[in-house]
C-alpha positions in Angstrom: 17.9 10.7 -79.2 19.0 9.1 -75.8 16.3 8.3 -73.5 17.1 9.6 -70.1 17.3 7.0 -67.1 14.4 6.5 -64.9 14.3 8.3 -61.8 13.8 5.6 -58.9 10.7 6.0 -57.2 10.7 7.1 -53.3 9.9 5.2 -50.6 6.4 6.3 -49.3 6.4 8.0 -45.4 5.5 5.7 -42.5 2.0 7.1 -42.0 1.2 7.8 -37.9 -1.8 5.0 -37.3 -4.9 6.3 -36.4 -8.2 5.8 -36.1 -10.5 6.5 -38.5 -14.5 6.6 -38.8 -17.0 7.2 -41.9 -20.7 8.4 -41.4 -23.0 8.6 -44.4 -25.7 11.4 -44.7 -27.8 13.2 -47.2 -24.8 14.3 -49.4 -22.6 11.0 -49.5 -20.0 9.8 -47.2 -17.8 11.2 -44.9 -14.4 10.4 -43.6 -13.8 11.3 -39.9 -10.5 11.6 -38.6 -9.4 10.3 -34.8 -6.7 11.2 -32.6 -3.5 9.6 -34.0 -1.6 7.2 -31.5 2.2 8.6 -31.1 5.2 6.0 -31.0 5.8 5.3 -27.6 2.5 6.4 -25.9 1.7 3.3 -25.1 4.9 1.9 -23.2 4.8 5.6 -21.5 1.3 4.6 -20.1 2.1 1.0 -19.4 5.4 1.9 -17.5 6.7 0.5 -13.9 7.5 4.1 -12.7 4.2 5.5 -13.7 1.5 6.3 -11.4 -1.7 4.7 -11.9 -4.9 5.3 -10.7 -3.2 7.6 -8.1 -0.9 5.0 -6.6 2.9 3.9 -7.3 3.5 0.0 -7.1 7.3 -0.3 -5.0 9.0 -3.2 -4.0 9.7 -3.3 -0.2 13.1 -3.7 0.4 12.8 -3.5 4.2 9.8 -4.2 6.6 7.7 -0.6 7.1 5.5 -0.8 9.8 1.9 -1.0 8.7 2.9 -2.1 5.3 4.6 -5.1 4.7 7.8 -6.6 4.9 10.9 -6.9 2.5 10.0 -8.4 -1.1 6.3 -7.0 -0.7 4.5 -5.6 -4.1 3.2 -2.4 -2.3 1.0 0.5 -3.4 1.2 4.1 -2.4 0.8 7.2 -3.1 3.4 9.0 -5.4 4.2 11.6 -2.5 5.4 8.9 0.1 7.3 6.9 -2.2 9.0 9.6 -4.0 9.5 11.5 -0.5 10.2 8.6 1.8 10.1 5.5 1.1 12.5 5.5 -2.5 15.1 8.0 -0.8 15.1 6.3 2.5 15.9 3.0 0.6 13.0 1.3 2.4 11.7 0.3 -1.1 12.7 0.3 -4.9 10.5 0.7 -8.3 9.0 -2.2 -9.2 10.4 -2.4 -12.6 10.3 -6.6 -14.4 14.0 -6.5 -13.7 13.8 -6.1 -9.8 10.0 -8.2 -9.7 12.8 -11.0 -11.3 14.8 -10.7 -8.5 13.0 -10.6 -5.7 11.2 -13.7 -7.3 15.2 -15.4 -7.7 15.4 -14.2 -3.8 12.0 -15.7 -2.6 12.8 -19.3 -4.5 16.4 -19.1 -2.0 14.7 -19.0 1.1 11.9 -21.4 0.4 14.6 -23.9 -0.2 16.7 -22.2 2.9 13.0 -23.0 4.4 12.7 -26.1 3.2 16.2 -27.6 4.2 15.5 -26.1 7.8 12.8 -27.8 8.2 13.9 -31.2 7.3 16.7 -30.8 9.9 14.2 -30.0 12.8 11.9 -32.6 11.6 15.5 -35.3 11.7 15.7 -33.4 15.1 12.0 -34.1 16.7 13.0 -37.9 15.8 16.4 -38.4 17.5 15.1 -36.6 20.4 11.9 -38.7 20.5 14.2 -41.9 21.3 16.2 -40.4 23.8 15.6 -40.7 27.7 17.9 -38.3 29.8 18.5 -38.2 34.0 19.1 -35.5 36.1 20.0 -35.7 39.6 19.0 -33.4 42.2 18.5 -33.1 46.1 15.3 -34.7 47.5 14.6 -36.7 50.8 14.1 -40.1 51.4 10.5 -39.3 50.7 11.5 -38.4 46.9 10.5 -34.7 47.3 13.4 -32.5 46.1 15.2 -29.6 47.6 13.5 -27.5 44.8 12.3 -28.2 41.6 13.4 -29.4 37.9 13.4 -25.9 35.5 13.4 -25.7 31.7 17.3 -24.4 31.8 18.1 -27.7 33.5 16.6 -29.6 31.2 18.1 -27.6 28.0 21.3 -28.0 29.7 21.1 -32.2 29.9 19.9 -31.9 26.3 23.0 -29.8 25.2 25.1 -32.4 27.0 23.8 -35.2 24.3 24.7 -32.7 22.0 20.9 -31.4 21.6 21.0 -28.0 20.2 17.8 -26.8 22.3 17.3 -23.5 24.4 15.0 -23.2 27.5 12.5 -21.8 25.3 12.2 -25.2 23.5 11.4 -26.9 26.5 7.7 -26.6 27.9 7.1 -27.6 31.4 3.8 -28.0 32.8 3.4 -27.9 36.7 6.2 -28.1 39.1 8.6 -30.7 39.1 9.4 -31.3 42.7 9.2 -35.1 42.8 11.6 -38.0 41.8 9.9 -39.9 38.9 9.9 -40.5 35.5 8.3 -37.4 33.5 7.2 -36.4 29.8 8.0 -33.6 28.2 7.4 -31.2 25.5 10.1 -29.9 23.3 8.6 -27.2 20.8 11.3 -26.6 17.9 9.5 -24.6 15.1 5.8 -23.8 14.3 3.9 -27.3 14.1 7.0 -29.3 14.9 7.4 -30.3 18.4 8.6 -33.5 20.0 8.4 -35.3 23.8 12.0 -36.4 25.9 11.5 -38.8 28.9 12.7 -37.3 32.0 14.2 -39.1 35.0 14.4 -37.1 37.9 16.7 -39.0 40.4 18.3 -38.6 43.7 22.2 -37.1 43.9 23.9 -40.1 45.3 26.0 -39.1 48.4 28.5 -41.3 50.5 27.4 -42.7 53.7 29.1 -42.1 56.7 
């Protein structure tokens, strides 16, 4: 007689893991079983949009008012992000993707920062060798019909092509006198510089 083929044997079932425990007693040992671990669980508990703890982590994309400002990693309750915050568009989930770029977004405008900085700082140093005059009305005694202001000042600077506003300029006292003055031109946070002022007589014809 033929002999018949030989069935191929199944694959065996991926088993669910679990967790298993064995405690030994009068009668032998016995096998315990532990909640099994479902595909997926995990990532489910480990997700971006889930709440832990209570608290939803959002990315600010504008500045909220006793909260942070745009780019912040923020935590809040489910309720207010879900009810204001997300649907406003005043934030977004903060999912690896968007944590990416906001990080890409940062990196810009420390080197926007950067660059800015460098210019002010090339700034503070033309300005620093620079001596400008302005001429006003004053008696033969050299006390003017007035006094010397900030905007003055800004102006003469914008006339040597000096991008500086009246803000930038800090004037301490009055200056109601002819003379030579020092003073203070503030351009950015820790970056200020000094322009010598001369404060001179308008010529007029004599008659």
């Amino acid at each position: 007689m033929a002999k018949s083929a030989a069935k191929p044997k199944a694959k065996p079932k991926a088993k669910a893991k679990g967790k298993t425990a064995t405690t030994k007693g009068k009668g032998g040992t016995a096998t315990l079983a532990t909640a099994v671990v479902q595909p997926g669980v995990e990532r489910r508990r480990n997700h971006p949009l889930r709440a832990k703890n209570g608290y939803f982590q959002v990315l600010l994309t504008h500045p909220v008012p006793h909260l942070g400002d745009a780019g912040d990693l923020v935590k809040v309750r489910p309720g207010f992000a879900r009810n204001y915050l997300l649907p406003l568009g005043f934030a977004t989930y903060a999912t690896p993707h968007n944590l990416r770029h906001v990080e890409k977004h940062r990196e810009r405008l420390r080197a926007i920062e950067a660059a800015k900085r460098a210019d002010l700082l090339n700034l503070a140093g033309q300005i620093a060798q620079r001596s400008i005059h302005i001429e006003v009305n004053a008696n033969q005694e050299g006390h003017l019909y007035g006094s010397v202001t900030a905007d003055m000042i800004a102006d003469r600077l914008k006339q040597e092509h000096f991008p500086i506003e009246a803000d930038n300029v800090k004037v301490e006292g009055s200056l109601k006198e002819t003379g030579l003055y020092t003073i203070r031109i503030v351009l950015a946070q820790e970056i200020e510089t000094e322009v010598k002022l001369w404060v001179v007589p308008t010529h007029t014809d004599e008659t």
